[in-house]
C-alpha positions in Angstrom: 43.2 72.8 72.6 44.9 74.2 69.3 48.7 74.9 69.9 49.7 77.8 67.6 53.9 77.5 67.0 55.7 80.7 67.0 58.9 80.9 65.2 59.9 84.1 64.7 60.4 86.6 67.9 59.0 89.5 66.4 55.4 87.8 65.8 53.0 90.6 66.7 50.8 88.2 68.5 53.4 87.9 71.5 54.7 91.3 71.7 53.0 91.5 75.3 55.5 89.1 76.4 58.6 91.3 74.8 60.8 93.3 76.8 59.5 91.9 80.3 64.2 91.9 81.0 63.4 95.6 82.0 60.7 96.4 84.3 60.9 100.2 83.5 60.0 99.2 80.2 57.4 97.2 80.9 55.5 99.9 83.3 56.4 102.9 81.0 53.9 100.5 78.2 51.7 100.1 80.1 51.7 103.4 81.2 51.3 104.9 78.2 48.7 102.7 76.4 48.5 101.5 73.3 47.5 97.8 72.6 49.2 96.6 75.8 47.4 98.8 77.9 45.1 97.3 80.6 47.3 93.7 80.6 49.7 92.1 82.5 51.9 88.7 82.6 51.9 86.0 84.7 55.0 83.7 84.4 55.0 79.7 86.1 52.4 77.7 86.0 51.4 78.1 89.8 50.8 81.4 89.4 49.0 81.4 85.9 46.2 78.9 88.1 45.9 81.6 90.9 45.3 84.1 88.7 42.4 82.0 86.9 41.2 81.1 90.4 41.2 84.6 91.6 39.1 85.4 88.5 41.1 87.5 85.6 40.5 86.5 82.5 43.5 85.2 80.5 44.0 86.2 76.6 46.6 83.7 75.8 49.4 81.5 77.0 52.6 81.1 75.9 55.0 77.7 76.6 57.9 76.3 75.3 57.7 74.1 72.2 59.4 71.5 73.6 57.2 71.4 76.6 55.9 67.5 77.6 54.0 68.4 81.0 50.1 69.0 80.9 49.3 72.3 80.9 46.7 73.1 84.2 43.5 71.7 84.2 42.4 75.4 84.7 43.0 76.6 81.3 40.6 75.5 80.0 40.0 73.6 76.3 39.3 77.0 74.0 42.3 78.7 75.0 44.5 80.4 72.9 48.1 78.6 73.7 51.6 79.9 71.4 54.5 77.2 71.4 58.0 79.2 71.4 60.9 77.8 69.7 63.8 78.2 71.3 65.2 81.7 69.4 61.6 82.9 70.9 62.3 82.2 74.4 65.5 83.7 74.0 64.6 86.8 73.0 61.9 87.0 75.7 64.0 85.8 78.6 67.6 85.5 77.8 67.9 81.8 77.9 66.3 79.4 75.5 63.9 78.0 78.8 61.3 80.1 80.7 59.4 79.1 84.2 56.8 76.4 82.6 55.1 79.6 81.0 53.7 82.6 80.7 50.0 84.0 80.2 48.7 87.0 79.5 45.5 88.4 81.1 43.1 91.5 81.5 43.7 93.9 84.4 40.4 94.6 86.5 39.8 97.9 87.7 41.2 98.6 91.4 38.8 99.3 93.8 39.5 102.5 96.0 41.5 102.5 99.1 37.8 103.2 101.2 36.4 99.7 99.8 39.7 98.2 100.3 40.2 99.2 104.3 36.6 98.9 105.2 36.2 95.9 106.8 40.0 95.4 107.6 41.6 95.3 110.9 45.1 95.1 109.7 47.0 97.1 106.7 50.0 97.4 105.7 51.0 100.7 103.7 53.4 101.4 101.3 56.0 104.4 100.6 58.1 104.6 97.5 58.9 100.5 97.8 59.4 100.7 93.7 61.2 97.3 94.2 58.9 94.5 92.7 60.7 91.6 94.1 60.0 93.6 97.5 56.6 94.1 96.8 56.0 90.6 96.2 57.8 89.5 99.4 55.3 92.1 101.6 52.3 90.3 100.1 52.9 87.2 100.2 54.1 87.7 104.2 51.2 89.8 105.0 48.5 87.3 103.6 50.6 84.7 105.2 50.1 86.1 108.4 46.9 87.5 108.8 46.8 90.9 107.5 43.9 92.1 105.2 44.8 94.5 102.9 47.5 97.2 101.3 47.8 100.6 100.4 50.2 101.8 98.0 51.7 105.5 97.2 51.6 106.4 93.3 55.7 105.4 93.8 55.3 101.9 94.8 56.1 99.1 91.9 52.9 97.7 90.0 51.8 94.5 92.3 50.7 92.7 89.5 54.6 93.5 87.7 55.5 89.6 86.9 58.5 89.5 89.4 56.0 90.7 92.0 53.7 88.0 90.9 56.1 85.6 90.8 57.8 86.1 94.1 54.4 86.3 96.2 53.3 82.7 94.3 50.5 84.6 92.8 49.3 85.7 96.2 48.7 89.6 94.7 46.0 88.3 92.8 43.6 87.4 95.6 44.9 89.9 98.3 42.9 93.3 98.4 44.8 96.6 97.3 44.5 99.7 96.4 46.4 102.9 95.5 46.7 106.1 97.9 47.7 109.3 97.7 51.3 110.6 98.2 52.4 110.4 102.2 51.1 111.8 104.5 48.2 113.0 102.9 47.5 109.5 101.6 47.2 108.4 105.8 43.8 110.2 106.0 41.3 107.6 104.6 43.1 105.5 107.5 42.4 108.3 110.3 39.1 108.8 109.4 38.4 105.2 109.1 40.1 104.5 112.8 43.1 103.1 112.3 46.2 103.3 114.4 49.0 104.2 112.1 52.1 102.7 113.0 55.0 104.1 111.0 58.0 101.2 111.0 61.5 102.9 111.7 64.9 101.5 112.8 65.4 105.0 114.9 66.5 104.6 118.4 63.8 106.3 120.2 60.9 104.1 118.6 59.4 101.9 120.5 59.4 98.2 120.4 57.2 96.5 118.0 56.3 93.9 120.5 55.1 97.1 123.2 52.6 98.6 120.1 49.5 99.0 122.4 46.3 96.9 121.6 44.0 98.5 118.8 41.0 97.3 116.8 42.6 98.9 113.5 45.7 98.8 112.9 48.4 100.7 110.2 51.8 100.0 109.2 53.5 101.9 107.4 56.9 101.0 105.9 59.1 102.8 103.5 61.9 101.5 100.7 65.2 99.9 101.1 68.0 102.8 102.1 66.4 105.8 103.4 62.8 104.3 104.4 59.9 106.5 105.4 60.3 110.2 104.6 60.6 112.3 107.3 57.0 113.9 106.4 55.2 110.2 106.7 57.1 109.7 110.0 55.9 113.0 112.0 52.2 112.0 110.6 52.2 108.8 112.3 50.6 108.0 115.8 53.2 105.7 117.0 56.8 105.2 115.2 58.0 101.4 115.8 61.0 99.4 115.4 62.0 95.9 115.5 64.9 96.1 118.0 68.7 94.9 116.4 71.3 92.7 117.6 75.1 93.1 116.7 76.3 94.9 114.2 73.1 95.2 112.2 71.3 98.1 111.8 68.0 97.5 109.8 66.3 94.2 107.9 65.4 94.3 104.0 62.0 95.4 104.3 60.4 92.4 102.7 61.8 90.7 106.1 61.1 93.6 108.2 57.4 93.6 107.3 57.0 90.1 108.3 58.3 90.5 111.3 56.4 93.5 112.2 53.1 91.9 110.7 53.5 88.8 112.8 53.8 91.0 115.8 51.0 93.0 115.4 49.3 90.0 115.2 49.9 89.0 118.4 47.8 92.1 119.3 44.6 91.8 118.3 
C-alpha cells in the first residue's frame, strides 16, 4: 500500500487528527460542520480493526514514520496511510509517539431510540454523563455483561469521541445506541415499549439492587459523576435502586457503578 510522509503539522490532509488534546474542541467541529463534519477518529490499532469489522468505512490512517510493526491485515491494500514525523506526532498528541495509530472514518447515521430498544431486554440510559472516558467504561461493562443497548440524553459525551473509543476497546462500534430526549421526557419510548425503569441512586431509602423484582424489560438509568440523576429523572422512575455501601464510602464512579448494577440485573432475567 502507498505510504504518504507527512512532514509538516499543518498539512491540510491531517487536520482531522488536530486538536483531538481538547475534546470540547473536537465536538464543537464536529458540531458545527464544515469538512470534518460527519467523521470521527479511532486511535490503537485494536480499535481501528473493530471499527472495520463493525463496518465504518475508513478515509485514511495515520502512523508514525518510524513505525516497524505490520499494519492490520484489515486495512486493506488501497488504503490511504500518512507517516508522521516526529514534529507531527507532537503537535497531534503532545509527545513525539501515539497508540500504534490513528484512522479516520465516516460516521453512519444513528438509528432511533424505537429501533434501538426493540428487541432489547436490558438498557442502560444515560443522564448528562459528558465524561468520555466514562462513557466508554459503561459500554464496554454493559456489552461485557449482557446488556443490549443505550440511550443517551442530548448531554451525554459523543460515544464514538476517541477516548470513549479507546477506553471501551472499540466496543461502541458494534454496541447499539441511540440518542433520547432530555429526562424524563426522554423515559417515554421505554414506558410505552414495557420497560421497567430503574433509576440508580446512592439515597438511603432505595432499595437494594440485588431485591429489583424480576421483569422481562428492563431500564437503568444512571446519571454523572457528583450530583447524579436530577431530581426530575428520579420521581419519573418506577423503582429507584442503589448498590448498598460499606465504610466510609458513599457512592462508586459511575463507570464502576454501572457494572455492578448491570451484572445484577442480570441475575434477574
Amino acid at each position: 500500500m502507498p505510504i504518504i510522509p507527512i512532514e509538516h503539522p499543518d498539512d491540510p490532509r491531517i487536520a482531522v487528527y488536530l486538536g483531538l488534546r481538547d475534546h470540547v474542541l473536537r465536538q464543537q467541529r464536529e458540531a458545527h460542520g464544515g469538512d470534518l463534519a460527519g467523521l470521527f477518529v479511532a486511535e490503537g490499532d485494536v480499535v481501528v480493526e473493530r471499527a472495520l469489522s463493525a463496518g465504518y468505512r475508513m478515509l485514511h490512517c495515520l502512523v508514525d514514520a518510524q513505525r516497524r510493526v505490520p499494519l492490520p491485515d484489515t486495512i486493506g491494500p488501497g488504503a490511504t496511510v500518512f507517516a508522521a514525523a516526529v514534529p507531527v506526532l507532537e503537535r497531534i498528541t503532545g509527545m513525539g509517539v501515539h497508540r500504534g495509530m490513528l484512522a479516520c472514518f465516516e460516521r453512519r447515521p444513528v438509528p432511533s431510540a424505537e429501533t434501538v430498544i426493540a428487541h432489547a431486554r436490558r438498557v442502560v440510559v444515560l443522564e448528562g454523563v459528558n465524561n468520555p472516558t466514562n462513557v466508554g467504561v459503561i459500554v464496554r461493562s454493559a456489552a461485557a455483561l449482557g446488556v443490549d443497548a443505550m440511550l443517551l440524553d442530548p448531554t451525554c459525551s459523543d460515544p464514538l469521541y476517541r477516548r470513549a473509543a479507546r477506553v471501551s476497546m472499540g466496543e461502541v462500534y458494534r454496541f447499539p445506541y441511540a440518542r433520547t430526549a432530555a429526562l424524563p421526557a426522554g423515559l417515554a419510548v421505554l414506558r410505552e415499549a414495557g420497560f421497567l425503569v430503574v433509576a440508580l441512586t446512592p439515597a438511603a431509602d432505595a432499595v437494594d439492587i440485588a431485591a429489583v423484582p424480576s421483569s422481562e424489560r428492563i431500564a437503568l438509568v444512571l446519571g454523572a459523576e457528583g450530583h447524579g440523576l436530577r431530581e426530575p429523572t428520579l420521581a419519573a422512575a418506577d423503582l429507584r435502586a442503589k448498590i448498598p455501601m460499606h465504610g466510609s464510602v458513599d457512592s462508586l464512579n459511575v463507570g464502576a457503578a454501572a457494572a455492578v448494577a448491570c451484572y445484577a440485573l442480570m441475575q434477574i432475567l
